[in-house]
mmCIF file as gemmi writes it, N, C-alpha and C atoms, coordinates in Angstrom:
data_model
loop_
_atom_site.group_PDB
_atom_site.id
_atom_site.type_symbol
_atom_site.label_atom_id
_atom_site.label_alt_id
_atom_site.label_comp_id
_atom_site.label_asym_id
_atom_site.label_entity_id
_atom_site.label_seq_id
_atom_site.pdbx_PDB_ins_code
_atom_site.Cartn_x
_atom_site.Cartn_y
_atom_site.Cartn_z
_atom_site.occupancy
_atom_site.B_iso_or_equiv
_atom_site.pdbx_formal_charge
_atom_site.auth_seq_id
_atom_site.auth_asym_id
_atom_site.pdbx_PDB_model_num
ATOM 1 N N . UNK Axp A 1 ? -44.08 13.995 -123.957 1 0 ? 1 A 1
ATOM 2 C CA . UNK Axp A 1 ? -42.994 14.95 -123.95 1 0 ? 1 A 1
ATOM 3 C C . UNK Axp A 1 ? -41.773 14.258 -123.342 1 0 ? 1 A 1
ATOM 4 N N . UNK Axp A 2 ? -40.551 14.511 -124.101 1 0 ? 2 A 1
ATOM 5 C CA . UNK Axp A 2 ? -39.545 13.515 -123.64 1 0 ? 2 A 1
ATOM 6 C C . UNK Axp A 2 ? -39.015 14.81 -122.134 1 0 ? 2 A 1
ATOM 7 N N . UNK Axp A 3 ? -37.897 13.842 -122.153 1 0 ? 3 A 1
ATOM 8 C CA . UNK Axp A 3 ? -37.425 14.398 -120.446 1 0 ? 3 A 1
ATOM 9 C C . UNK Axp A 3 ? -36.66 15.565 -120.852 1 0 ? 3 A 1
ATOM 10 N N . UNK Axp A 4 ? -35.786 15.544 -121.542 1 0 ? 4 A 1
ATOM 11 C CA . UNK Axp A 4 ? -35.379 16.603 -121.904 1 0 ? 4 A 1
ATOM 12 C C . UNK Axp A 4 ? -35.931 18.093 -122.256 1 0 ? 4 A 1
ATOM 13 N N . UNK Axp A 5 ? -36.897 17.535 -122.708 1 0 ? 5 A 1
ATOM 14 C CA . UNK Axp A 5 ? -38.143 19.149 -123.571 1 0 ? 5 A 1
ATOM 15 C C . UNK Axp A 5 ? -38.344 18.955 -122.066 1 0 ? 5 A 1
ATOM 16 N N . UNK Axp A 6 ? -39.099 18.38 -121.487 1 0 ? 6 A 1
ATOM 17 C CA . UNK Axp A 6 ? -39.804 19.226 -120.078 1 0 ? 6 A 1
ATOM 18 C C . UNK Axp A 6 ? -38.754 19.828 -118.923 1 0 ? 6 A 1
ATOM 19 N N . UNK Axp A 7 ? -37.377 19.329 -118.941 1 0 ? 7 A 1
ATOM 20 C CA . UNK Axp A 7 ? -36.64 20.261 -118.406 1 0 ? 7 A 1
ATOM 21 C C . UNK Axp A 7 ? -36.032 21.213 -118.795 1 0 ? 7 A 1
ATOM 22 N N . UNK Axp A 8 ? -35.841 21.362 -120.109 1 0 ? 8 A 1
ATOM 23 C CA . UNK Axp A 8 ? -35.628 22.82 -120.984 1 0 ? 8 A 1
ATOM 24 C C . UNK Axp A 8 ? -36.912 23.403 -120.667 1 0 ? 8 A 1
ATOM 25 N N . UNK Axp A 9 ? -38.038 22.908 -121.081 1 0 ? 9 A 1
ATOM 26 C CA . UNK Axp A 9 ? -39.416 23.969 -120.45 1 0 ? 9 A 1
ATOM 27 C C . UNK Axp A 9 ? -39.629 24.668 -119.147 1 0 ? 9 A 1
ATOM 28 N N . UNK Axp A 10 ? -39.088 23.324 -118.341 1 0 ? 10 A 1
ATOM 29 C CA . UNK Axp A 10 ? -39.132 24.471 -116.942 1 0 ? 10 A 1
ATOM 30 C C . UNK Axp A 10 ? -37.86 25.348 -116.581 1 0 ? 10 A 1
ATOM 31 N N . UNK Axp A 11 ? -37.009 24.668 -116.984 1 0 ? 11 A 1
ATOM 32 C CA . UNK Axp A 11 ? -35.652 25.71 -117.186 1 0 ? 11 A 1
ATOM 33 C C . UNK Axp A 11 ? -36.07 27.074 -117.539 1 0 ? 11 A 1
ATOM 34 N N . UNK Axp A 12 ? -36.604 27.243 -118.705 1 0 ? 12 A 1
ATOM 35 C CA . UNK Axp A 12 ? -36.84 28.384 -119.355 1 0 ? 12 A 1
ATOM 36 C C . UNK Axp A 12 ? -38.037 29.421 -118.646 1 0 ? 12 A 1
ATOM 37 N N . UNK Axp A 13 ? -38.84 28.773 -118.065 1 0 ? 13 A 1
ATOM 38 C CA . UNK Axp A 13 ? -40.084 29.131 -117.833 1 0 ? 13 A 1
ATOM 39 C C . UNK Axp A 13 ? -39.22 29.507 -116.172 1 0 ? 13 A 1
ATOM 40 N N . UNK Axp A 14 ? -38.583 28.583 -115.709 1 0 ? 14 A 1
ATOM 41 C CA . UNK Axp A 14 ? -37.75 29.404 -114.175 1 0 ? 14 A 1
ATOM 42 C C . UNK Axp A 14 ? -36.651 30.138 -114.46 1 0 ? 14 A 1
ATOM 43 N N . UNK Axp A 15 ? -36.399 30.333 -115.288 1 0 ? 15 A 1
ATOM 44 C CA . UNK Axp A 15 ? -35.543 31.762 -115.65 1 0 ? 15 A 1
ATOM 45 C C . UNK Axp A 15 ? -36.054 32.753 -116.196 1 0 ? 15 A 1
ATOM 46 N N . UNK Axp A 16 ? -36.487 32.668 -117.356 1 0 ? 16 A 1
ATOM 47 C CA . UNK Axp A 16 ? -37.436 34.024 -117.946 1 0 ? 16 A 1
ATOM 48 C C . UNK Axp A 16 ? -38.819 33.854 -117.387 1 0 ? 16 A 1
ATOM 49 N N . UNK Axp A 17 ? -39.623 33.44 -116.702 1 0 ? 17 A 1
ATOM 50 C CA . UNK Axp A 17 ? -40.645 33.453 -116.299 1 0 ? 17 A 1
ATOM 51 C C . UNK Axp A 17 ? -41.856 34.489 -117.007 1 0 ? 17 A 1
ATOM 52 N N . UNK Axp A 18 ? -42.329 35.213 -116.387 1 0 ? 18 A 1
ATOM 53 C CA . UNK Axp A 18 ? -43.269 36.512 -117.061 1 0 ? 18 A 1
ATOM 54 C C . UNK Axp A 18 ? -42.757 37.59 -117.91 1 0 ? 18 A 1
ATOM 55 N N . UNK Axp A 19 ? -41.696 37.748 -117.895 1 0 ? 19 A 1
ATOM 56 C CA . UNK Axp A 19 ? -40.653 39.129 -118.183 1 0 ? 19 A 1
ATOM 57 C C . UNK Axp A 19 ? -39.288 38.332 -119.045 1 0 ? 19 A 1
ATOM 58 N N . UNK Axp A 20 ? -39.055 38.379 -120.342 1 0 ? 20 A 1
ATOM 59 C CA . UNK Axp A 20 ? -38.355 37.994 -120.784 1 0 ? 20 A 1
ATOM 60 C C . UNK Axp A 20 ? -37.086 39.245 -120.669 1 0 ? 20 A 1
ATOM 61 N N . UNK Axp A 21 ? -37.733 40.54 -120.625 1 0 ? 21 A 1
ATOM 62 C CA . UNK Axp A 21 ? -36.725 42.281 -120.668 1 0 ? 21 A 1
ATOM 63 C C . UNK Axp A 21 ? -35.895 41.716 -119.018 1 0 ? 21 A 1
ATOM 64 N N . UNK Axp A 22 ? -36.734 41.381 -117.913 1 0 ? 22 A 1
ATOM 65 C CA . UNK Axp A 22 ? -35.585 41.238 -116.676 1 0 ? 22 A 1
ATOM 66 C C . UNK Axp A 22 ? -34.771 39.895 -117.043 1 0 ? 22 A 1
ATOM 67 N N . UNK Axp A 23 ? -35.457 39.044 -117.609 1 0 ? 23 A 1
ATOM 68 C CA . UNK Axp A 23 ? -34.094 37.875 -117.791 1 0 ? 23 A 1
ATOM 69 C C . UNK Axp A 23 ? -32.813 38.288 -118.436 1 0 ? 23 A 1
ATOM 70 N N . UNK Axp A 24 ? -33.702 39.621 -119.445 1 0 ? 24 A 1
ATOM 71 C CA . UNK Axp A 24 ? -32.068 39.767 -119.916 1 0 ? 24 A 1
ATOM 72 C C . UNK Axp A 24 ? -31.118 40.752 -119.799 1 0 ? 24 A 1
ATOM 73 N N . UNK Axp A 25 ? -32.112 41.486 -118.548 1 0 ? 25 A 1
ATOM 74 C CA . UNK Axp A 25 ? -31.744 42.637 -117.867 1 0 ? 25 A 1
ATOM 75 C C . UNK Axp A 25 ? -30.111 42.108 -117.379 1 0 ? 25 A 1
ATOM 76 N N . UNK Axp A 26 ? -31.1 40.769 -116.321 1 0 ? 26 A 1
ATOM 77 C CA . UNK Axp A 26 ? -29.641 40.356 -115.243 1 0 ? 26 A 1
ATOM 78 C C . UNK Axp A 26 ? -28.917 39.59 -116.118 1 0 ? 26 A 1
ATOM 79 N N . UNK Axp A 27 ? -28.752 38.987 -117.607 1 0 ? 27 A 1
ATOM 80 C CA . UNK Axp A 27 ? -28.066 38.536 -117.733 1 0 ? 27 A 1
ATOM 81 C C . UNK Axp A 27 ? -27.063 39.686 -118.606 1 0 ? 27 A 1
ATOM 82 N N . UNK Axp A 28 ? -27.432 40.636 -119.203 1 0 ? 28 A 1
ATOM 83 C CA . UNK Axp A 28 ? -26.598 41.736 -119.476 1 0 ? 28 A 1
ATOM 84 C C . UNK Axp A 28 ? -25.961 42.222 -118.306 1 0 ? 28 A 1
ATOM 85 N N . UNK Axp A 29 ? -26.441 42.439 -116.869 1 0 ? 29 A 1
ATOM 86 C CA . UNK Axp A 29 ? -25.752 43.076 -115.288 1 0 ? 29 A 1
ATOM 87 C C . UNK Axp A 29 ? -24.594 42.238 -114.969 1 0 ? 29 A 1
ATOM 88 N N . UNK Axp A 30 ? -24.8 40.546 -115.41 1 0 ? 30 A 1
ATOM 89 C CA . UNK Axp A 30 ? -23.839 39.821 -115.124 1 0 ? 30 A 1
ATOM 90 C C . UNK Axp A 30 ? -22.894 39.943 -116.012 1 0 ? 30 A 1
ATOM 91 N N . UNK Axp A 31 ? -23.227 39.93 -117.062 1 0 ? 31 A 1
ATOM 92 C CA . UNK Axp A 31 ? -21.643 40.161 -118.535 1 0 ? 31 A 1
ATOM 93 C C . UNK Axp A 31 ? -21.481 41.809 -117.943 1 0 ? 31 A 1
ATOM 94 N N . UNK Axp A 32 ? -22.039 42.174 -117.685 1 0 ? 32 A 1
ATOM 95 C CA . UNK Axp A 32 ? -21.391 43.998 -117.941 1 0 ? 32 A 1
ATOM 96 C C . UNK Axp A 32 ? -20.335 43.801 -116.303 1 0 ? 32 A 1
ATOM 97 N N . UNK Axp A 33 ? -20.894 43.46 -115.134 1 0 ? 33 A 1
ATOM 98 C CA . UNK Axp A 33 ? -19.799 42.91 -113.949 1 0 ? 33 A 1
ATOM 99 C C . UNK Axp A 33 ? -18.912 41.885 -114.444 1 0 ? 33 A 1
ATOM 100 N N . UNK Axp A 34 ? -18.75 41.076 -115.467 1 0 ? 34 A 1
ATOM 101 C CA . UNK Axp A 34 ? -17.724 39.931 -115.663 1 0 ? 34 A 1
ATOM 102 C C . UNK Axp A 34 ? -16.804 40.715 -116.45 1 0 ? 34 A 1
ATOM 103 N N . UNK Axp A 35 ? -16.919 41.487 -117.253 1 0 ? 35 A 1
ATOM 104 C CA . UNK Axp A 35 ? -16.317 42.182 -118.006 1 0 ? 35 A 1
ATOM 105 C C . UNK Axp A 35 ? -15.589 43.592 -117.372 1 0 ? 35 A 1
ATOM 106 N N . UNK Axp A 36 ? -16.114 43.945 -116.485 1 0 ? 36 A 1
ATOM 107 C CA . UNK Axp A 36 ? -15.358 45.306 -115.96 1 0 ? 36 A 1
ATOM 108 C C . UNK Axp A 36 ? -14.184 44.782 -114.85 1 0 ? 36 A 1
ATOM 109 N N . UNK Axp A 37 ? -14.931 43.599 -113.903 1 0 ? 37 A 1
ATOM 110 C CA . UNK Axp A 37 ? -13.957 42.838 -113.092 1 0 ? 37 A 1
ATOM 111 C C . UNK Axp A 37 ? -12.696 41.772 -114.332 1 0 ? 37 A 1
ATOM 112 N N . UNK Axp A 38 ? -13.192 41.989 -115.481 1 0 ? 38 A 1
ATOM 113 C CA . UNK Axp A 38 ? -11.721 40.957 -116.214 1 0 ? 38 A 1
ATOM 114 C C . UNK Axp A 38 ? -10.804 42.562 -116.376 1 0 ? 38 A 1
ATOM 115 N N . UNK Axp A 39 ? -11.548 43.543 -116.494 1 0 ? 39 A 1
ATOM 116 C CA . UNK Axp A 39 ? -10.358 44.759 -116.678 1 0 ? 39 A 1
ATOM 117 C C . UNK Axp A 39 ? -9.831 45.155 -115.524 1 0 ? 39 A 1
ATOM 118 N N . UNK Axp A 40 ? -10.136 44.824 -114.519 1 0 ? 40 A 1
ATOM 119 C CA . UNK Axp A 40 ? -9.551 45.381 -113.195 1 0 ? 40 A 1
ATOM 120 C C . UNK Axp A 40 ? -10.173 46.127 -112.343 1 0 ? 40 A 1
ATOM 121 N N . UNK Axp A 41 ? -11.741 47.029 -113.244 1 0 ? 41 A 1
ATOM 122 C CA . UNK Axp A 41 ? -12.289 47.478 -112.896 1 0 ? 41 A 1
ATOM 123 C C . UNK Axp A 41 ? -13.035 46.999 -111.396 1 0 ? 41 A 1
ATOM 124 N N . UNK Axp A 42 ? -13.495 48.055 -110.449 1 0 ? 42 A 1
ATOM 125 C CA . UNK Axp A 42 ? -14.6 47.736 -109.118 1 0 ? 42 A 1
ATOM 126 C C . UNK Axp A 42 ? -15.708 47.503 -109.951 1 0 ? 42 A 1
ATOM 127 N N . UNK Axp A 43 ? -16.323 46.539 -109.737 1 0 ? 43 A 1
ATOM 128 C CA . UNK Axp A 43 ? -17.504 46.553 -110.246 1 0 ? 43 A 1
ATOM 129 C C . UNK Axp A 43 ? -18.901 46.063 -109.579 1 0 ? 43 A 1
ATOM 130 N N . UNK Axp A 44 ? -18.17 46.329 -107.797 1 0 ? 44 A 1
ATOM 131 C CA . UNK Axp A 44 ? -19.597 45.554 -107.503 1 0 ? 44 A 1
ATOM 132 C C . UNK Axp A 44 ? -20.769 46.659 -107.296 1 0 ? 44 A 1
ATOM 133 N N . UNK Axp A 45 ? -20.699 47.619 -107.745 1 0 ? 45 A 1
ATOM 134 C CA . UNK Axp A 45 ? -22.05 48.701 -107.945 1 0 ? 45 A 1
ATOM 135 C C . UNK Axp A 45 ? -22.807 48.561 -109.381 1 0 ? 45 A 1
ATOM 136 N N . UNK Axp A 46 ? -22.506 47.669 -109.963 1 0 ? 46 A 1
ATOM 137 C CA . UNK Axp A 46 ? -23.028 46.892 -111.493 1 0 ? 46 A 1
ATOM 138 C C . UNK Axp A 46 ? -24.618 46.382 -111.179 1 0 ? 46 A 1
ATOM 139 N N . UNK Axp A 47 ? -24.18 45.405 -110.648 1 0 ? 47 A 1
ATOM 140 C CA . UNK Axp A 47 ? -25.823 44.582 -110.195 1 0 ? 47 A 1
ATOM 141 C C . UNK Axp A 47 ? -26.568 45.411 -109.239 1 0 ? 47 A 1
ATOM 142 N N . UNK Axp A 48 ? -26.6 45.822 -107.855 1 0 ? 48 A 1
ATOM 143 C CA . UNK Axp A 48 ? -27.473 46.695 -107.167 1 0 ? 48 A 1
ATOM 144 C C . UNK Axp A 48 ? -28.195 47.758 -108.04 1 0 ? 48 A 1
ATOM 145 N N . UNK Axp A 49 ? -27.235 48.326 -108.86 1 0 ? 49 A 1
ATOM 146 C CA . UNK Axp A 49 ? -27.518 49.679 -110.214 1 0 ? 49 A 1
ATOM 147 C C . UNK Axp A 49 ? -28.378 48.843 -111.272 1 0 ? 49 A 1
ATOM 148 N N . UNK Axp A 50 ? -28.236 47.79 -111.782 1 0 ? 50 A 1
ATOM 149 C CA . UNK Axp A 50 ? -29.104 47.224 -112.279 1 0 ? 50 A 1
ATOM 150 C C . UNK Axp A 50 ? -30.726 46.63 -111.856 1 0 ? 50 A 1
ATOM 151 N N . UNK Axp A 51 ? -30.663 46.355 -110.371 1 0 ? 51 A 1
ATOM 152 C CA . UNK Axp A 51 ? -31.813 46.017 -109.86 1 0 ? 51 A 1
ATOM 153 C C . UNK Axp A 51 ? -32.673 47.302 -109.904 1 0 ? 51 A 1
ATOM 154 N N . UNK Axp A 52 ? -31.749 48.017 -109.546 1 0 ? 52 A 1
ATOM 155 C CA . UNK Axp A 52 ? -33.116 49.582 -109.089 1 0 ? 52 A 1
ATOM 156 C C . UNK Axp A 52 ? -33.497 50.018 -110.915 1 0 ? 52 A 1
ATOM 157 N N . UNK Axp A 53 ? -32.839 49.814 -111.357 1 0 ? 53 A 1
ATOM 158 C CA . UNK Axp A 53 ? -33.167 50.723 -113.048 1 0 ? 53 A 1
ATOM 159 C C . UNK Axp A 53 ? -33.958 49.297 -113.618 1 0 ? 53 A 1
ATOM 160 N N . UNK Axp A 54 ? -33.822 48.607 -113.136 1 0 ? 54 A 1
ATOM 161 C CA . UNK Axp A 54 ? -34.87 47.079 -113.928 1 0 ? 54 A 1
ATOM 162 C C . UNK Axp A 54 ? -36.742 47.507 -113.324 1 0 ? 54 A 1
ATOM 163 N N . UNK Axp A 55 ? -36.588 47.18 -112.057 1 0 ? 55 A 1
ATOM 164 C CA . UNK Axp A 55 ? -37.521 47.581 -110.916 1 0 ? 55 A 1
ATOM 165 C C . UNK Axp A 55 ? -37.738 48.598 -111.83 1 0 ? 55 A 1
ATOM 166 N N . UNK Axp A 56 ? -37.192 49.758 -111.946 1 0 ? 56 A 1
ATOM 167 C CA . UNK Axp A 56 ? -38.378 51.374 -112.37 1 0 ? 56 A 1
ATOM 168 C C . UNK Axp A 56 ? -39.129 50.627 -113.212 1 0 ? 56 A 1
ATOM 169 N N . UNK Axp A 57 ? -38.405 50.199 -114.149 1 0 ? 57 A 1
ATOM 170 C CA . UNK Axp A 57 ? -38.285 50.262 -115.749 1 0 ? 57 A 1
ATOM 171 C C . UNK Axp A 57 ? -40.198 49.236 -115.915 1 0 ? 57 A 1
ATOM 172 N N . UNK Axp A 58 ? -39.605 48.045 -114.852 1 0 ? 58 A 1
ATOM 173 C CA . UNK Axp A 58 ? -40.637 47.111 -115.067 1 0 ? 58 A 1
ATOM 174 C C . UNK Axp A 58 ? -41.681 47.802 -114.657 1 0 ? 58 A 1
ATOM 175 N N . UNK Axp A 59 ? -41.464 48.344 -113.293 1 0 ? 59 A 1
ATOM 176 C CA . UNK Axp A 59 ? -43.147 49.288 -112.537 1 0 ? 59 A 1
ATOM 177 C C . UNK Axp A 59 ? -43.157 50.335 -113.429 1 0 ? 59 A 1
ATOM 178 N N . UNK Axp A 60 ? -42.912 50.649 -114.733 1 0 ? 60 A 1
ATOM 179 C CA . UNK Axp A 60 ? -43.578 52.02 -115.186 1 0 ? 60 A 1
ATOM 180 C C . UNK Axp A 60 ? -43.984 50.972 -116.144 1 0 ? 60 A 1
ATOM 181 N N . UNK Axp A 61 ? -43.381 49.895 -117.009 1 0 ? 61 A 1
ATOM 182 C CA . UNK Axp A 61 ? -44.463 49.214 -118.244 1 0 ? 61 A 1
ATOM 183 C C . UNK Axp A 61 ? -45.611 48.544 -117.364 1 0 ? 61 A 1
ATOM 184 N N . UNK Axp A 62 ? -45.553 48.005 -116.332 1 0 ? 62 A 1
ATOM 185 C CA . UNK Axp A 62 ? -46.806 47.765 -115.658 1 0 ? 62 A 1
ATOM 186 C C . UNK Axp A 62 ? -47.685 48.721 -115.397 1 0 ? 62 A 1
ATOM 187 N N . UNK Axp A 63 ? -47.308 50.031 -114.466 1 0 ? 63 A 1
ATOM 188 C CA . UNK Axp A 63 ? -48.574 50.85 -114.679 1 0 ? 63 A 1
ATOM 189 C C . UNK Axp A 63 ? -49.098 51.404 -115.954 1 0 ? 63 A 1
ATOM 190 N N . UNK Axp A 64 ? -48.273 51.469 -116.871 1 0 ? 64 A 1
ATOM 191 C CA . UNK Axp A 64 ? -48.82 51.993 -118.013 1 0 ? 64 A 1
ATOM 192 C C . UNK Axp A 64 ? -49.639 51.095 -118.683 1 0 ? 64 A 1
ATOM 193 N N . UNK Axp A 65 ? -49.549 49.449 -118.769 1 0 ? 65 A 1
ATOM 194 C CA . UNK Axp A 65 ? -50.232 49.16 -119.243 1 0 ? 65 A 1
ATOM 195 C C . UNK Axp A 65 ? -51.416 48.469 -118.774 1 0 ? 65 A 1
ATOM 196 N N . UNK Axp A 66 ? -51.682 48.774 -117.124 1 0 ? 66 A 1
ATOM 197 C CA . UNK Axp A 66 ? -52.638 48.927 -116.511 1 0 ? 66 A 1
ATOM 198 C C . UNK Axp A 66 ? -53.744 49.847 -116.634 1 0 ? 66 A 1
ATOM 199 N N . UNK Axp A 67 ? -53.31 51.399 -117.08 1 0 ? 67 A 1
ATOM 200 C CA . UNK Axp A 67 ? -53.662 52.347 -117.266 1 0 ? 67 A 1
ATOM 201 C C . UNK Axp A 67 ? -54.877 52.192 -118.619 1 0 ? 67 A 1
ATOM 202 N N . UNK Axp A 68 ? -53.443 51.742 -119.343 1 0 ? 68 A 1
ATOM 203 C CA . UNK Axp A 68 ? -54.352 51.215 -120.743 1 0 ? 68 A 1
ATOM 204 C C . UNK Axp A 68 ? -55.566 50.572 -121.061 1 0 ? 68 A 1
ATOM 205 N N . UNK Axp A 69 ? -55.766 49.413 -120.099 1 0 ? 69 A 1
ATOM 206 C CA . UNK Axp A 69 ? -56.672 48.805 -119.732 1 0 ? 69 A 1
ATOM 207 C C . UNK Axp A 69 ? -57.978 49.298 -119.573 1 0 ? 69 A 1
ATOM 208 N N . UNK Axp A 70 ? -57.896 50.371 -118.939 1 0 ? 70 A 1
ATOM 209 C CA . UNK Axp A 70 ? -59.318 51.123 -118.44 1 0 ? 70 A 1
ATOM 210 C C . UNK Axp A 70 ? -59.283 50.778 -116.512 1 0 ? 70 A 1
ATOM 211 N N . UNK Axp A 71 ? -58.165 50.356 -116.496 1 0 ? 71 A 1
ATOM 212 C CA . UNK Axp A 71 ? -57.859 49.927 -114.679 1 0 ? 71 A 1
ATOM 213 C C . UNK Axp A 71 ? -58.249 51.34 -113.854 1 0 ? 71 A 1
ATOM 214 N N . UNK Axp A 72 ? -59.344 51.068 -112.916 1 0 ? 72 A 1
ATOM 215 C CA . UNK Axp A 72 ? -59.943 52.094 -111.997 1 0 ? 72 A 1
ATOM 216 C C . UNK Axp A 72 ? -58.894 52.036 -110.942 1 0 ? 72 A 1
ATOM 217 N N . UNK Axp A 73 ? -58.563 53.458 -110.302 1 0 ? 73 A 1
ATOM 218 C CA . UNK Axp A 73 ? -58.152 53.787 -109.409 1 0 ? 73 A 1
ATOM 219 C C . UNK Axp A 73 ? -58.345 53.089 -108.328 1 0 ? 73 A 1
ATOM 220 N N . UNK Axp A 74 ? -58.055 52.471 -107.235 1 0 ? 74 A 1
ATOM 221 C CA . UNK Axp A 74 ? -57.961 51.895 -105.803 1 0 ? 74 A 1
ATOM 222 C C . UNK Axp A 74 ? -58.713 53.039 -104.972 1 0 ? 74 A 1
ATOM 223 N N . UNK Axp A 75 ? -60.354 52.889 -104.666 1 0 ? 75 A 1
ATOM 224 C CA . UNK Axp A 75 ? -60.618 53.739 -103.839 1 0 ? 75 A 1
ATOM 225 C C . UNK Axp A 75 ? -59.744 54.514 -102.48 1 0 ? 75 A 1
ATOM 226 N N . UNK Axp A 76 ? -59.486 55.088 -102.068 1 0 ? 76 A 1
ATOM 227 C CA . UNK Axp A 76 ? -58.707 55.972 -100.723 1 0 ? 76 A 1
ATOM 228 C C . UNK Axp A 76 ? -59.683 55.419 -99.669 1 0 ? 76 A 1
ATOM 229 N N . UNK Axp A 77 ? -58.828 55.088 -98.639 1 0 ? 77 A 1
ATOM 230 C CA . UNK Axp A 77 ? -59.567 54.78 -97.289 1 0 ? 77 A 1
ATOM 231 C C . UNK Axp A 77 ? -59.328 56.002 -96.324 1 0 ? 77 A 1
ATOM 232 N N . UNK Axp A 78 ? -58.514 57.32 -96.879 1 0 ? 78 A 1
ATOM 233 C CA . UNK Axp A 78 ? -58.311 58.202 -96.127 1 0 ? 78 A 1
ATOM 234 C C . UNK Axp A 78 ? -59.477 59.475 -95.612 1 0 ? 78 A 1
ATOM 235 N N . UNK Axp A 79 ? -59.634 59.687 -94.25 1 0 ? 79 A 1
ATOM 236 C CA . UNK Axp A 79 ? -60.602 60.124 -94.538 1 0 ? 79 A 1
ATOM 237 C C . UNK Axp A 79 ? -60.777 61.161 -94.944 1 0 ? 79 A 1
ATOM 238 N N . UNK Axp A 80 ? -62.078 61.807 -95.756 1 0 ? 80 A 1
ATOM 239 C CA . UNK Axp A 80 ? -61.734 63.313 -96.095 1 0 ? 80 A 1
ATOM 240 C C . UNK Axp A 80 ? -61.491 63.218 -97.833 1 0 ? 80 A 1
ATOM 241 N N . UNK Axp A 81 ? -60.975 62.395 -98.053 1 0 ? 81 A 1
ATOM 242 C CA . UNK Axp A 81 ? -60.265 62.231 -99.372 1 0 ? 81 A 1
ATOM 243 C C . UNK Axp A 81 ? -61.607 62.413 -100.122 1 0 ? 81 A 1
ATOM 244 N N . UNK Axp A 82 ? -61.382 62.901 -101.155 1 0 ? 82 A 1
ATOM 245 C CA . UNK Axp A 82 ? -62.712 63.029 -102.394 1 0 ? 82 A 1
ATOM 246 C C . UNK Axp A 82 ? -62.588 62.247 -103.262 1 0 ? 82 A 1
ATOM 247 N N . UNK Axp A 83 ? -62.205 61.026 -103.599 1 0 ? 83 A 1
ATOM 248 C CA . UNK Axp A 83 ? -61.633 60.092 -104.276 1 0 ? 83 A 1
ATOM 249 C C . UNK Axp A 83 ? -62.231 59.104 -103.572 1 0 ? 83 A 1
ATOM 250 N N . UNK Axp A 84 ? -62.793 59.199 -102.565 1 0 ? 84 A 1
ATOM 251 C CA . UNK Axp A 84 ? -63.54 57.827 -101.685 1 0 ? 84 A 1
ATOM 252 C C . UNK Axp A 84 ? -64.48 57.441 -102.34 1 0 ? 84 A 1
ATOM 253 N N . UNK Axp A 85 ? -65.113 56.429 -102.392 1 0 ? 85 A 1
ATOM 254 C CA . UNK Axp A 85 ? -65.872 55.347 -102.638 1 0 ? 85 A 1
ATOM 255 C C . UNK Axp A 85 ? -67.078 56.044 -102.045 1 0 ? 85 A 1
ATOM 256 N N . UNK Axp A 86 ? -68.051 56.256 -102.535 1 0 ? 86 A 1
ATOM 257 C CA . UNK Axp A 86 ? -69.264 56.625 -101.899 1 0 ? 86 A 1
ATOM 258 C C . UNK Axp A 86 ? -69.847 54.926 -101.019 1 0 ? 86 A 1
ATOM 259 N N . UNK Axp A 87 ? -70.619 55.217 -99.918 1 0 ? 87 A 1
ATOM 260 C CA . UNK Axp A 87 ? -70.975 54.429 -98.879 1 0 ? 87 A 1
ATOM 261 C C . UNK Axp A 87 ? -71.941 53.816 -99.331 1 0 ? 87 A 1
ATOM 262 N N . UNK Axp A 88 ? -72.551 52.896 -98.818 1 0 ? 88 A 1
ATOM 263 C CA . UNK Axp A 88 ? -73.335 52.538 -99.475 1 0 ? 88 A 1
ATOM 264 C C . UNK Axp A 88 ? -74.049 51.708 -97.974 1 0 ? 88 A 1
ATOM 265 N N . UNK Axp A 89 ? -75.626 52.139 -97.978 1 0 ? 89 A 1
ATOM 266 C CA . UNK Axp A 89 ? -76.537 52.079 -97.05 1 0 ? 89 A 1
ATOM 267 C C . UNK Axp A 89 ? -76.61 50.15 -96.83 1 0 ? 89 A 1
ATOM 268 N N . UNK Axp A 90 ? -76.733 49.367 -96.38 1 0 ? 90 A 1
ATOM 269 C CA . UNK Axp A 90 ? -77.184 48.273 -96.196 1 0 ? 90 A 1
ATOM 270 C C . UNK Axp A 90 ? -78.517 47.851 -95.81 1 0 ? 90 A 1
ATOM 271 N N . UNK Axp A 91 ? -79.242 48.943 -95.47 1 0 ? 91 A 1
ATOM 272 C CA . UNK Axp A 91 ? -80.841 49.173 -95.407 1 0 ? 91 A 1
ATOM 273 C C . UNK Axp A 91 ? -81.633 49.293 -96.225 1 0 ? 91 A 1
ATOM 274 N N . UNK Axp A 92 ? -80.709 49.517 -97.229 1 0 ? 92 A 1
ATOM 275 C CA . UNK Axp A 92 ? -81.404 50.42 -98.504 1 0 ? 92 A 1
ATOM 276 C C . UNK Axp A 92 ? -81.914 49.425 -99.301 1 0 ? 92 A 1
């Protein structure tokens, strides 16, 4: 592999990493702030507003497609809870 392909590979792979939707989340947050600051516009509530609506966006396609999976619930360590993990004897 020449030098070039393996630093475009890791280039790519350290920017879009797992999630190609957040690479292009922030790179749409950055044109949508470059563009409101060329009009004059305030725009530094652009990116923070983008992190929190990326974040939902990503934690709801993750649980959902956890869900999908057949992914079991995280037993409760609370006590009382009916959702607990039945015990299990070490004698037995």
């Amino acid at each position: 592999m020449s030098t070039a392909r393996g630093f475009l590979a890791f280039l790519y792979d350290f920017l879009v990493g797992d999630d190609p939707l957040i690479a292009a989340a922030v790179v749409a947050a950055l044109a949508l702030t470059a563009a409101l600051a060329a009009l004059g516009v305030s725009a530094w509530w652009v990116p923070p507003t983008a992190v929190v609506a990326t974040l939902a966006l990503s934690l709801t396609r993750a649980t959902r497609s956890r869900e999908s999976l057949g992914a079991h619930p995280v037993p409760s360590s609370v006590p009382g809870d009916a959702t607990r993990a039945p015990k299990v004897d070490p004698r037995a």
